[in-house]
TIROMI-549034 format. One line per field, with one value per residue: residue number from 1; residue in three letters; x, y, z of N, C-alpha, C, O in turn. Coordinates in nm, 4 decimals, always signed. Example, Ala and Ser with C-alpha at 12.3 -4.5 7.8 and 13.67 -1.06 7.14 Angstrom:
bado	(1	2)
vexke	(Ala	Ser)
n_xx	(+1.3190	+1.2850)
n_yy	(-0.5690	-0.2250)
n_zz	(+0.7800	+0.7080)
ca_xx	(+1.2300	+1.3670)
ca_yy	(-0.4500	-0.1060)
ca_zz	(+0.7800	+0.7140)
c_xx	(+1.3200	+1.2900)
c_yy	(-0.3300	+0.0030)
c_zz	(+0.7800	+0.7870)
o_xx	(+1.4236	+1.3409)
o_yy	(-0.3319	+0.1138)
o_zz	(+0.8465	+0.8039)
END
This chain:
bado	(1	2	3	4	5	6	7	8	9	10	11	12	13	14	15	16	17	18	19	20	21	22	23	24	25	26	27	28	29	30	31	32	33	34	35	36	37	38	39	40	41	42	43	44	45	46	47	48	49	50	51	52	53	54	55	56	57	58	59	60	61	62	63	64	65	66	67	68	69	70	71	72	73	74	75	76	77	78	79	80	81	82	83	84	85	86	87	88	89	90	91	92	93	94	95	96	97	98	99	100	101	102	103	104	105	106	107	108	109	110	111	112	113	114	115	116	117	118	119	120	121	122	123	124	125	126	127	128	129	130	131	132	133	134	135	136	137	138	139	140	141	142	143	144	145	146	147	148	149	150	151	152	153	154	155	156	157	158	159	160	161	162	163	164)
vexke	(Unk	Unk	Unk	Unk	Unk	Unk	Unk	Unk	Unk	Unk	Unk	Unk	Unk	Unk	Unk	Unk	Unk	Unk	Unk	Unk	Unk	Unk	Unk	Unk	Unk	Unk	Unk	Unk	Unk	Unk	Unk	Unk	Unk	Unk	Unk	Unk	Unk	Unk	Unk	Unk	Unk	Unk	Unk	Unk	Unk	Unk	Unk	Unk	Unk	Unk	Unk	Unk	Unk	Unk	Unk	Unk	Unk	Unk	Unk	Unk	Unk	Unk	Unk	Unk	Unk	Unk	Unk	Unk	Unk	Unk	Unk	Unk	Unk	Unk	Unk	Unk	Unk	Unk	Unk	Unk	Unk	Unk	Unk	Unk	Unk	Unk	Unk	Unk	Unk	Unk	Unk	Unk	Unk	Unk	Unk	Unk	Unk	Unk	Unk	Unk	Unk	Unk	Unk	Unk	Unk	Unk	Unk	Unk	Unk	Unk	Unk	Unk	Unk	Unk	Unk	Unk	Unk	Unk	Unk	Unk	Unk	Unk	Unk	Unk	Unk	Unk	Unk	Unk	Unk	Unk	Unk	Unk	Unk	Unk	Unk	Unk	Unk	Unk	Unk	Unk	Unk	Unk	Unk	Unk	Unk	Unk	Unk	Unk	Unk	Unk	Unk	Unk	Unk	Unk	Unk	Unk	Unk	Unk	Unk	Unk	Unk	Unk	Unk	Unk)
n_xx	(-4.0992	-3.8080	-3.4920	-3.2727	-3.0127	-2.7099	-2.6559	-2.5995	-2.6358	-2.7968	-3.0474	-3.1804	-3.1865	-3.3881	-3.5825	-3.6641	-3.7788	-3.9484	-4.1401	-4.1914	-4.2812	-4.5487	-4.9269	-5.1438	-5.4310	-5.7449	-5.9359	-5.7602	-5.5155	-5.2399	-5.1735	-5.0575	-5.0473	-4.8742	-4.6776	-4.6253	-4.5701	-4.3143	-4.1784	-4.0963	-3.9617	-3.7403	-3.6354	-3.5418	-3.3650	-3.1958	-3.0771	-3.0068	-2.7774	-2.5779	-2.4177	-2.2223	-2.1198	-1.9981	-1.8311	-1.6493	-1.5006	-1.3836	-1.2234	-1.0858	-0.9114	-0.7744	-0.6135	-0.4623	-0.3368	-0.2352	-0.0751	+0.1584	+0.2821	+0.3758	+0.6000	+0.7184	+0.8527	+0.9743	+1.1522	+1.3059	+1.3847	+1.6190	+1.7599	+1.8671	+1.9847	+2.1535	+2.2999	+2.4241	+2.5579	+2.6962	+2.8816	+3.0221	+3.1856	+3.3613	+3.4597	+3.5678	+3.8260	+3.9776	+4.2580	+4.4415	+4.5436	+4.4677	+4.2570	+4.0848	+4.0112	+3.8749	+3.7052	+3.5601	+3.4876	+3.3294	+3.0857	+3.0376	+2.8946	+2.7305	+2.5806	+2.4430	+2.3137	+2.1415	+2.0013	+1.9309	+1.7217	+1.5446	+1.4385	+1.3393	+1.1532	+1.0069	+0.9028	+0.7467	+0.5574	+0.4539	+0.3109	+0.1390	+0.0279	-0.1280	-0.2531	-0.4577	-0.5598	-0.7037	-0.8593	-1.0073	-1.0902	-1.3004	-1.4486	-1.5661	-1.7152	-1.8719	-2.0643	-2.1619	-2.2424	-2.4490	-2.6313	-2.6946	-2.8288	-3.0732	-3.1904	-3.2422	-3.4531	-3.6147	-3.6938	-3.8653	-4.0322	-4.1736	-4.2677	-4.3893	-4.6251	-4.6965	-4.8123	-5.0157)
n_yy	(+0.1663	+0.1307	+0.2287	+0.3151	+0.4048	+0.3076	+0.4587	+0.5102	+0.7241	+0.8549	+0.7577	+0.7486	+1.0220	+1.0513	+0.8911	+1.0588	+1.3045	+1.1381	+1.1259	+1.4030	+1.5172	+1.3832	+1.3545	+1.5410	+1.3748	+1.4698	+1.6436	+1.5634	+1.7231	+1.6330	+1.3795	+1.1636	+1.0277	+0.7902	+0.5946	+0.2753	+0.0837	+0.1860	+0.3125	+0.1185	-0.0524	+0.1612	+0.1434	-0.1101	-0.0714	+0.0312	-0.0976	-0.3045	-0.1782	-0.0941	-0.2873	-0.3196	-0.0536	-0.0530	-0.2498	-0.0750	+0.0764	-0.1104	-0.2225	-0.0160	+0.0218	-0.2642	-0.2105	-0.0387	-0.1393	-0.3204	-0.2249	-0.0727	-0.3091	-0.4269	-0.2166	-0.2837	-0.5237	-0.4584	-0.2949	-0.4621	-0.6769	-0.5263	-0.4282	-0.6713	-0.7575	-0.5653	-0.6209	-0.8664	-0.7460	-0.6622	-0.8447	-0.9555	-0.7813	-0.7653	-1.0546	-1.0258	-0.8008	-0.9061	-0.9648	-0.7635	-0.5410	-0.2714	-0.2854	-0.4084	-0.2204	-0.0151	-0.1570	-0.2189	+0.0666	+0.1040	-0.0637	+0.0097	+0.2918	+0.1526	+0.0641	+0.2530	+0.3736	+0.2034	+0.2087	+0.4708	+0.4541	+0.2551	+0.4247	+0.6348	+0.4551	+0.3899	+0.6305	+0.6505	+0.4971	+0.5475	+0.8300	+0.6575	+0.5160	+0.7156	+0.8627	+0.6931	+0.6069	+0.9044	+0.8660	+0.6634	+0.7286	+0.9505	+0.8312	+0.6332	+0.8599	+0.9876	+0.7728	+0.7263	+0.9575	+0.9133	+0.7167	+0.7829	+0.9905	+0.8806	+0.6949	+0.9348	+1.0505	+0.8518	+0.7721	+0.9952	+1.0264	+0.7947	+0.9021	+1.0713	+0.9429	+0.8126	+1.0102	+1.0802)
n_zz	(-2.7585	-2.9189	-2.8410	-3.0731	-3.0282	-2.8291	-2.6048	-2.2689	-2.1306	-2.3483	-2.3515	-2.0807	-2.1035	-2.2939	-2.1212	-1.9698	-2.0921	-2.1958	-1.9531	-1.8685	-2.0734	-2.0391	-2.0391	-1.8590	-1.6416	-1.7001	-1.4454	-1.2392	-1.0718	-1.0137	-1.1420	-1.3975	-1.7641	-1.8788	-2.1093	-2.0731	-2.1773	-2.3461	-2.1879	-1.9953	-2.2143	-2.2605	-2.0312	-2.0315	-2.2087	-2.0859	-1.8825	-2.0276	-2.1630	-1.9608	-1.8564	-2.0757	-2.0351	-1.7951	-1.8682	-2.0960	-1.9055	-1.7583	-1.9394	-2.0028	-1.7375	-1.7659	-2.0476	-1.9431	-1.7492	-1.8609	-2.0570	-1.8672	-1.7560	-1.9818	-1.9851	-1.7728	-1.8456	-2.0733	-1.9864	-1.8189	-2.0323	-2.1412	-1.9231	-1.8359	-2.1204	-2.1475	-1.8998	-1.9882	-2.2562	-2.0808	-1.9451	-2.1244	-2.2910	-2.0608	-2.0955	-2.3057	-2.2804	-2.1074	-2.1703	-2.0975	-1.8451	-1.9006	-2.0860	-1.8915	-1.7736	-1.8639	-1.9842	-1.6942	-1.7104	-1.9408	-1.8372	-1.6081	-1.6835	-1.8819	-1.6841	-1.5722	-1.8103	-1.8208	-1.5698	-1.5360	-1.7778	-1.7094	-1.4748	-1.6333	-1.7712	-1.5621	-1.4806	-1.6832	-1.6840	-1.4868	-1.5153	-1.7135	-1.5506	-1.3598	-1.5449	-1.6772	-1.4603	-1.3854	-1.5910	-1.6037	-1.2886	-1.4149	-1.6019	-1.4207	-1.2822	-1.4024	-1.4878	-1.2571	-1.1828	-1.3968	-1.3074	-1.0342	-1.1504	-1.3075	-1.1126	-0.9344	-1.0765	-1.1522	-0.9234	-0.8406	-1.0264	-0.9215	-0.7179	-0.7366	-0.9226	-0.6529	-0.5140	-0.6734)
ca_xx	(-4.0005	-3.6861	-3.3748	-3.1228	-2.8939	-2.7122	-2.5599	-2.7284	-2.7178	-2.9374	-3.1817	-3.1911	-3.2786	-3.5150	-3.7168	-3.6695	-3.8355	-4.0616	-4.2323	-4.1843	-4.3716	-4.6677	-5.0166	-5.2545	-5.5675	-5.8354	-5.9835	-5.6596	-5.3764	-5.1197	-5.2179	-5.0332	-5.0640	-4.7710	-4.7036	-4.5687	-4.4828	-4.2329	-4.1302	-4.0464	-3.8719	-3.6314	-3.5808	-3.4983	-3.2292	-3.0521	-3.0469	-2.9088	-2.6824	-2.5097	-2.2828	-2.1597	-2.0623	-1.9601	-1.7460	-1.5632	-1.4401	-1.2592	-1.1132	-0.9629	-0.8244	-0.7312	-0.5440	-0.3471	-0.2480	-0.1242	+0.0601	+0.2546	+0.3149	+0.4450	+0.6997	+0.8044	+0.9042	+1.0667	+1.2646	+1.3998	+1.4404	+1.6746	+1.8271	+1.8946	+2.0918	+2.2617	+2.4141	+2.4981	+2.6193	+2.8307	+2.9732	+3.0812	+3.2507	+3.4446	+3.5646	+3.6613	+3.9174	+4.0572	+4.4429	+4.5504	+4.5056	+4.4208	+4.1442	+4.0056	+3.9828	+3.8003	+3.5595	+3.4967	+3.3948	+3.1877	+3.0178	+2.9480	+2.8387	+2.5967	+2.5029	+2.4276	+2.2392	+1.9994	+1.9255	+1.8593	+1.6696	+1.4274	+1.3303	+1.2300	+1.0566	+0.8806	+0.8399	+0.5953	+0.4988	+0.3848	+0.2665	+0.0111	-0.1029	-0.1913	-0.3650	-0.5238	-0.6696	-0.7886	-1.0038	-1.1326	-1.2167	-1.3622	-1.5731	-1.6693	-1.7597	-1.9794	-2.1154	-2.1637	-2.3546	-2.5683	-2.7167	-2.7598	-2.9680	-3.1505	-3.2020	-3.3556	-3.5576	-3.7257	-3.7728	-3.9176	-4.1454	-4.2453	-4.3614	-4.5629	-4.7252	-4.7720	-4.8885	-5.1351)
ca_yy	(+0.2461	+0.0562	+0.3245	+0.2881	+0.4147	+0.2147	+0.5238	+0.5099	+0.8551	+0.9383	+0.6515	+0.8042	+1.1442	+0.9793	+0.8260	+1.2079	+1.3577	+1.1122	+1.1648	+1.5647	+1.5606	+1.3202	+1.4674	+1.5630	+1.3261	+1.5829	+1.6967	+1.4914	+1.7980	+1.5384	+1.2756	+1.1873	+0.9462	+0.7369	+0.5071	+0.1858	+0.0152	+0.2461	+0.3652	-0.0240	-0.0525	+0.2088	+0.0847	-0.2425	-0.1137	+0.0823	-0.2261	-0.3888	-0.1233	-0.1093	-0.3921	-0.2257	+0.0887	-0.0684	-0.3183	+0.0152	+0.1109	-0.2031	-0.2549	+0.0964	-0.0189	-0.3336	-0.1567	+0.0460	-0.2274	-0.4504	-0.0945	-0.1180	-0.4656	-0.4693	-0.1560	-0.3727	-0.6649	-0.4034	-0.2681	-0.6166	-0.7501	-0.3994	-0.4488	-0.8394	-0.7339	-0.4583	-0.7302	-0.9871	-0.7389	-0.5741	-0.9170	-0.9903	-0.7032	-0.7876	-1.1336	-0.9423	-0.6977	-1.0041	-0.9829	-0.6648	-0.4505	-0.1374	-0.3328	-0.4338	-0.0717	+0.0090	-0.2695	-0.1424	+0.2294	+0.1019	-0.1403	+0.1232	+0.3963	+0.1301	+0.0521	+0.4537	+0.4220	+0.1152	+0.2731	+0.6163	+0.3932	+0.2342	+0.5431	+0.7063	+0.3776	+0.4015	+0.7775	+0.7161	+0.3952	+0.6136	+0.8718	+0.6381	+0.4807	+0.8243	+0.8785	+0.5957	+0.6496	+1.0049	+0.8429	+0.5589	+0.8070	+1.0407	+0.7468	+0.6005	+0.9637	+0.9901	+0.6217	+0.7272	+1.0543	+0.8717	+0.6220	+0.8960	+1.0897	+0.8047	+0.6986	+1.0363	+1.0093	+0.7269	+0.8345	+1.1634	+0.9553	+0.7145	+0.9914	+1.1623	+0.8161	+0.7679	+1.1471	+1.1354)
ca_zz	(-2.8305	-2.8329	-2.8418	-3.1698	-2.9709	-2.6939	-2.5037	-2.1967	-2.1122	-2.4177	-2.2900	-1.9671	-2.1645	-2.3355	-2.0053	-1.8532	-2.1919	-2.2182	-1.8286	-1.8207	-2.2110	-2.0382	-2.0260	-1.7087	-1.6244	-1.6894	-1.3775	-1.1696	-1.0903	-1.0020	-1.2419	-1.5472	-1.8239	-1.9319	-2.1796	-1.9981	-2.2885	-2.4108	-2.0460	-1.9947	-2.3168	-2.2179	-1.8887	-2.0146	-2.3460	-1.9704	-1.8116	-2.1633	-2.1591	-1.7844	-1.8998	-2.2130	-2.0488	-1.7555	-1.9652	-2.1006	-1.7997	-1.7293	-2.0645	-1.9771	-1.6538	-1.8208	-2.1300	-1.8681	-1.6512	-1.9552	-2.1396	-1.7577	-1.7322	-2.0987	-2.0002	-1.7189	-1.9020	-2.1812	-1.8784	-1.7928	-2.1037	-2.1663	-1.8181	-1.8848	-2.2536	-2.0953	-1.8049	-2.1278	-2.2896	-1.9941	-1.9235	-2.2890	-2.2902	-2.0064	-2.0993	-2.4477	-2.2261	-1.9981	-2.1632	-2.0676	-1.7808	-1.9247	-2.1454	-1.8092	-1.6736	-1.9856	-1.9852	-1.6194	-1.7294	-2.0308	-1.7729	-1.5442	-1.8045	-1.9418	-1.5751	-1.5725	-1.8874	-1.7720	-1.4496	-1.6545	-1.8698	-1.5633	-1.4514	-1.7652	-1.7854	-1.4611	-1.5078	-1.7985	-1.6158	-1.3749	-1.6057	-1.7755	-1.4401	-1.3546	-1.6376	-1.6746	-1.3044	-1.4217	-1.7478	-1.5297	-1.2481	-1.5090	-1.6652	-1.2801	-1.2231	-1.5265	-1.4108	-1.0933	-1.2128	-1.4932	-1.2148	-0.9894	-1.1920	-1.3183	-0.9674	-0.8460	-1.2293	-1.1432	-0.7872	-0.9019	-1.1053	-0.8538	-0.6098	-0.8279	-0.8783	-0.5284	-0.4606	-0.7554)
c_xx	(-3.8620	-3.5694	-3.2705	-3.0026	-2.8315	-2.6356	-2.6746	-2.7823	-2.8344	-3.0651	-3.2199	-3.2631	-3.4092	-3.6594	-3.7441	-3.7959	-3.9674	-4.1943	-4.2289	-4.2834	-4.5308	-4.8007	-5.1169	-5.3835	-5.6827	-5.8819	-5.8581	-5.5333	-5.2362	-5.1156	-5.1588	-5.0180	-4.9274	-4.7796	-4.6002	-4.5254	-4.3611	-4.1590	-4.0545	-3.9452	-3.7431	-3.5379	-3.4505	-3.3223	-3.1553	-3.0022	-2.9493	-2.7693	-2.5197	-2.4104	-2.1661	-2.0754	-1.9721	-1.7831	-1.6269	-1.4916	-1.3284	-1.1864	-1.0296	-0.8573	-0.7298	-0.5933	-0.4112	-0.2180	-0.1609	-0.0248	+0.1866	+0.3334	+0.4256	+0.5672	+0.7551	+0.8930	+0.9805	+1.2137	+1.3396	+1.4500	+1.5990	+1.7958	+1.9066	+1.9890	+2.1689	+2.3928	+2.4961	+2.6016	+2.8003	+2.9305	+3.0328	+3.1659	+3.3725	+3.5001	+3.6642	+3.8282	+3.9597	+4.2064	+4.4755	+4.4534	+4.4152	+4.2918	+4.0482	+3.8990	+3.8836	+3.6476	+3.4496	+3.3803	+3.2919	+3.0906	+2.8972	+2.8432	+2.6989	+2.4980	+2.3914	+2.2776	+2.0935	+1.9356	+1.8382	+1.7516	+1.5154	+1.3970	+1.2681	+1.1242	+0.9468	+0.8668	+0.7487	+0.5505	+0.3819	+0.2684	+0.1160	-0.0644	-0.1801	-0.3198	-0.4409	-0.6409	-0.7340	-0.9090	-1.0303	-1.2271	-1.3021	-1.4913	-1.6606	-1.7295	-1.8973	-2.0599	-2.2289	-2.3189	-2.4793	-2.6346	-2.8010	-2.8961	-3.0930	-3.2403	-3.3250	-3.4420	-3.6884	-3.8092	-3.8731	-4.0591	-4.2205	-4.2549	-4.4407	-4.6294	-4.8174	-4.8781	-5.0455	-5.2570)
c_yy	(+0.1953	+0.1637	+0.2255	+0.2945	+0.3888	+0.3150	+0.5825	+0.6272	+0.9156	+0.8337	+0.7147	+0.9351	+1.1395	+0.9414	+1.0182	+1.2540	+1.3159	+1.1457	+1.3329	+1.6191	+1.4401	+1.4226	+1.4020	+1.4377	+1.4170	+1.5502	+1.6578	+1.6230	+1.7312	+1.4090	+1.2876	+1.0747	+0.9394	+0.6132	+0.3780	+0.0907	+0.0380	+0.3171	+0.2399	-0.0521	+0.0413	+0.2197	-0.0165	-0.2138	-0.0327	-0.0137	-0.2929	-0.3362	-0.0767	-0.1715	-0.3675	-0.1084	+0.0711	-0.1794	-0.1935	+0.0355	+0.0036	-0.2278	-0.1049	+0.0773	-0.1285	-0.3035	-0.1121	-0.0269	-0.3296	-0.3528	-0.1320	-0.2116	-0.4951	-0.3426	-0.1922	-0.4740	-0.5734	-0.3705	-0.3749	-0.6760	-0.6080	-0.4220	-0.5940	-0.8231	-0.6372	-0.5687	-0.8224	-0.8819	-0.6414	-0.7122	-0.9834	-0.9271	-0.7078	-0.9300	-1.0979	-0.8900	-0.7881	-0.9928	-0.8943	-0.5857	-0.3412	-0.1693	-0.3680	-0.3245	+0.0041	-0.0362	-0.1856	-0.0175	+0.1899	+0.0044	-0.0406	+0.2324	+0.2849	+0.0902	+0.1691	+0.3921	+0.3403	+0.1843	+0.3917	+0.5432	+0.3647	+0.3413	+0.5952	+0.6089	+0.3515	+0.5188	+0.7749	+0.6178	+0.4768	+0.7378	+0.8350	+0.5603	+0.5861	+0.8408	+0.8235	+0.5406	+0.7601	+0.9709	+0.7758	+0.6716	+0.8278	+0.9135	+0.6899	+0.7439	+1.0116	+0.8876	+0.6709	+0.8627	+1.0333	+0.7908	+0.7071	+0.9933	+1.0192	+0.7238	+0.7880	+1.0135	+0.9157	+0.7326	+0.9405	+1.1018	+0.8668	+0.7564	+1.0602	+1.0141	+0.8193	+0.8802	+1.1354	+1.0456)
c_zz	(-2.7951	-2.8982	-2.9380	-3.1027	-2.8330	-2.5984	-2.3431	-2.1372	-2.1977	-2.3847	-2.1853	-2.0058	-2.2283	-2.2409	-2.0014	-1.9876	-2.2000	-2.0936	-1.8134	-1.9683	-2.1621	-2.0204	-1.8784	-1.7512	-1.5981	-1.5323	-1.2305	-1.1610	-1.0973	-1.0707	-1.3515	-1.6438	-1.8842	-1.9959	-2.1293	-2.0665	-2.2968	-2.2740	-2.0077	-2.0925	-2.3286	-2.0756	-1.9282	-2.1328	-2.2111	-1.9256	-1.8742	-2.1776	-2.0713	-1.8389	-1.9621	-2.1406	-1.8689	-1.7889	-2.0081	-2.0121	-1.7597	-1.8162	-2.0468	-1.8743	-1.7051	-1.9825	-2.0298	-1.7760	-1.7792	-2.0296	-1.9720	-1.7545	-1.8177	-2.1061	-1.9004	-1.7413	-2.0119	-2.1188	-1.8367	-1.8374	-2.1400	-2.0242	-1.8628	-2.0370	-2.2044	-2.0139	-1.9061	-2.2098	-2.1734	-1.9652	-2.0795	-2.2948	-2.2218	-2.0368	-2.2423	-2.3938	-2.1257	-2.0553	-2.0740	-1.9474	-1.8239	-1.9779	-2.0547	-1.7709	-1.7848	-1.9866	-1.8494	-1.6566	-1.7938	-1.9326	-1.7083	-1.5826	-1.8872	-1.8222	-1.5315	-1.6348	-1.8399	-1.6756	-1.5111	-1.7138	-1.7744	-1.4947	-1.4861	-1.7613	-1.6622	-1.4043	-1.5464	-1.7136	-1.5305	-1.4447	-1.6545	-1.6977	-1.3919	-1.4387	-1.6681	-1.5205	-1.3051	-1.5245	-1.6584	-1.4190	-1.2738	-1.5442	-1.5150	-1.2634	-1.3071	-1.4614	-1.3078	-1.1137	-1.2856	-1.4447	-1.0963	-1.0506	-1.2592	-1.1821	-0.9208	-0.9660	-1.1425	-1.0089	-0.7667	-0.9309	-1.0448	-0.7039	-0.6434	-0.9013	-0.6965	-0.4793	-0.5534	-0.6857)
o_xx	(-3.8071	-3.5699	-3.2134	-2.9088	-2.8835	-2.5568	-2.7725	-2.8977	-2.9273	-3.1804	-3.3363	-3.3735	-3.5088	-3.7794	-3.8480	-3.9120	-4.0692	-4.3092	-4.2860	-4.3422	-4.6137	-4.7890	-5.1439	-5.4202	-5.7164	-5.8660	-5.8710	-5.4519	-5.1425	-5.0283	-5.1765	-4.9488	-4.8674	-4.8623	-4.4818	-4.4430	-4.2802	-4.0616	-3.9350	-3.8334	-3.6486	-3.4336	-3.3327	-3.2209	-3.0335	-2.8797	-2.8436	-2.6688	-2.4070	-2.3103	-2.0495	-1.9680	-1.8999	-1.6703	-1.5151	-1.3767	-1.2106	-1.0712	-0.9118	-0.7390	-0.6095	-0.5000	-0.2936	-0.1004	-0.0532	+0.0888	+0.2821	+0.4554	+0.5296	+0.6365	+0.8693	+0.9895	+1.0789	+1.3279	+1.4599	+1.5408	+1.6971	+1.9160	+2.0111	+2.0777	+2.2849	+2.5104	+2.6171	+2.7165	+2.9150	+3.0519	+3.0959	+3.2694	+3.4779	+3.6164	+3.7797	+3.9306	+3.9865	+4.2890	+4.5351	+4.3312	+4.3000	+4.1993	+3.9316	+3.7779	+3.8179	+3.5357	+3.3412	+3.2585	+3.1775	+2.9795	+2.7774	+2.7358	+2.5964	+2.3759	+2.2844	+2.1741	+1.9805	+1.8191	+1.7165	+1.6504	+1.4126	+1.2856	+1.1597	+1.0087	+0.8333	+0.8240	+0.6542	+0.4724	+0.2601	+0.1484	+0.0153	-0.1793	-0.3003	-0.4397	-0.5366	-0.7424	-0.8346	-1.0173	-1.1124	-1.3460	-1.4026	-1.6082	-1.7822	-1.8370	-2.0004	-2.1303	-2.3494	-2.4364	-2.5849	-2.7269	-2.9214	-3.0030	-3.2003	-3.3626	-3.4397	-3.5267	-3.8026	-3.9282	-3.9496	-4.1659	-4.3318	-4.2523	-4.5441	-4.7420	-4.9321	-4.9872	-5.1558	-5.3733)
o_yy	(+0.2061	+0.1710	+0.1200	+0.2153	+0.4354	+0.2672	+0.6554	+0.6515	+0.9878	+0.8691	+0.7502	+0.9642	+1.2103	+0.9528	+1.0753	+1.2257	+1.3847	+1.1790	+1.3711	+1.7271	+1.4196	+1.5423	+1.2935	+1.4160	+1.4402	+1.4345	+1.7232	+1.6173	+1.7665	+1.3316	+1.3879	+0.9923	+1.0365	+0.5283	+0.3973	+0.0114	-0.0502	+0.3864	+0.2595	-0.0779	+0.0047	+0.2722	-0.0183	-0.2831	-0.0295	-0.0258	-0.3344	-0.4046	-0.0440	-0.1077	-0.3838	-0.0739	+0.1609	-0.1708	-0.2087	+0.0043	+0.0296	-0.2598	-0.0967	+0.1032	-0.1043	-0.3813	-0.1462	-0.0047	-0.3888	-0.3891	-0.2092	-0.1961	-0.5532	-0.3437	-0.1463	-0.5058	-0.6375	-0.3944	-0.3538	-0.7435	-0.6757	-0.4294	-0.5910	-0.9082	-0.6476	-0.5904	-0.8430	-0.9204	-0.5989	-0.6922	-1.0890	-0.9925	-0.6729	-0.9343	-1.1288	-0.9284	-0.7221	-1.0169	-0.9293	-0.5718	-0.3282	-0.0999	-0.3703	-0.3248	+0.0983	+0.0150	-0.1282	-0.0066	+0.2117	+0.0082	-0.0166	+0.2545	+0.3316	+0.0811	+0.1592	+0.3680	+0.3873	+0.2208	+0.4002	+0.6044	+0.4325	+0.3284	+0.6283	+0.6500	+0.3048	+0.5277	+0.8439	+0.6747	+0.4619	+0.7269	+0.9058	+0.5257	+0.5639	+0.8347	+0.8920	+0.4739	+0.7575	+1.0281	+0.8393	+0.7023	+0.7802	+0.9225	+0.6995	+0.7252	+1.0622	+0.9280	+0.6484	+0.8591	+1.0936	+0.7577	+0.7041	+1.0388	+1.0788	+0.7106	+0.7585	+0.9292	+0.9278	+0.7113	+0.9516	+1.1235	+0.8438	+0.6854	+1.1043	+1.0531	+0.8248	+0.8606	+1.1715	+1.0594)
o_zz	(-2.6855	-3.0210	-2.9103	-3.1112	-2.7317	-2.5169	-2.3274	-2.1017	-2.1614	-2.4090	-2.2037	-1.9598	-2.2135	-2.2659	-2.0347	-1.9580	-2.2080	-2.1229	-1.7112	-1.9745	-2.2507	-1.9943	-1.8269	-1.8666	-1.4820	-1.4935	-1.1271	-1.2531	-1.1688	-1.0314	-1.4207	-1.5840	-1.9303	-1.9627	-2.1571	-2.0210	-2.2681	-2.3035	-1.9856	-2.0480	-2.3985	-2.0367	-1.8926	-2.1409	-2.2287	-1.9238	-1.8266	-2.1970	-2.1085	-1.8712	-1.9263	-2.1899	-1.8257	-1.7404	-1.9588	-2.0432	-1.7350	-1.7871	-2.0816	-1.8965	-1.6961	-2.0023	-2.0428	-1.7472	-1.7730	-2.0605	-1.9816	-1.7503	-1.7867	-2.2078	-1.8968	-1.6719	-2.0489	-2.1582	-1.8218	-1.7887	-2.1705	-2.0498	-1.9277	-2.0434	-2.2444	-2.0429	-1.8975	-2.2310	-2.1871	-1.9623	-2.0811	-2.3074	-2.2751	-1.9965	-2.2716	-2.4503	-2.0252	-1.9672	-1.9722	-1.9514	-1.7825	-1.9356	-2.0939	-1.7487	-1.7405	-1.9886	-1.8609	-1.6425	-1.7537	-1.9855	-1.7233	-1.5267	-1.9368	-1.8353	-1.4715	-1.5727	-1.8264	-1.6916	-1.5279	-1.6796	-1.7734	-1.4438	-1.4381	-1.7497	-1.6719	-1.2892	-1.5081	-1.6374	-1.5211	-1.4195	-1.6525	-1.7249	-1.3768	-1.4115	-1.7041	-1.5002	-1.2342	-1.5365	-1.5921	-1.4264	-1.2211	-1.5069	-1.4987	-1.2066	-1.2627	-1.3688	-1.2972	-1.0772	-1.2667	-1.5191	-1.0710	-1.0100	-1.2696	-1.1868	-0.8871	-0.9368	-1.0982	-0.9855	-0.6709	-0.8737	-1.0920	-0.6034	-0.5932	-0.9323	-0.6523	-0.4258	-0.5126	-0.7237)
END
């Protein structure tokens, strides 16, 4: 029985269903007949599957770390036009005094705004590393639980082998 569907928790539901719906070996109490074909065949689409759902998980980490990366380099390139344009500004306001003292403030005031600017930007920065460490958790935690219980499954199943 090879599983349409590649989510490995319902494969996993699938094995469980299929060994808890097996039937008794007449006169055997602990005895039960399984079909090892189709017990194998859903072993093997978990196995197929591991990759896949492990694969997710890193393309989430991977998404998160390149969204970062790419509001680092926004922040720099933003920082880096701010400085071009703060020194433009000032060779503009080189005649006159007062044009200097000017240049100054707007320098400063856009010095303000960049800084303002890099924090917001490694506010959310921060923000969607967070979050992006809560979904991975969340999916290792899932992971972590859908091996587990496949784990004891199979263990379950291969003590009531050994007992029968």
């Amino acid at each position: 029985m090879m599983s349409d569907n590649g989510d490995v928790m319902s494969q996993l539901e699938a094995l469980r269903a299929m060994i808890a719906n097996t039937k008794k070996v007449p006169l055997m109490e602990d005895l039960f007949l399984i079909n090892k074909t189709e017990a194998m065949d859903i072993l093997d689409d978990i196995r197929a599957n591991f990759p896949t759902e492990i694969a997710s998980a890193r393309n989430i980490i991977r998404t998160r770390d390149e969204y970062i990366a790419n509001a680092k380099i926004e922040a720099e390139k933003l920082k880096a036009h701010a400085k071009d344009e703060i020194a433009r500004l000032v060779e503009q306001e080189q005649v006159v005094k007062s044009s200097k003292d000017r240049a100054r403030q707007i320098a400063e005031a856009t010095r303000k705004k960049v800084d303002e600017m890099i924090r917001e930007a490694e506010r959310q920065a921060a923000e969607i590393r967070k979050s992006a460490r809560e979904n991975t958790d969340e999916s290792f935690r899932k992971i972590d639980a859908a091996l587990s219980k496949a784990h004891d499954d199979v263990r379950q199943a291969w003590q009531n082998f050994r007992n029968s």
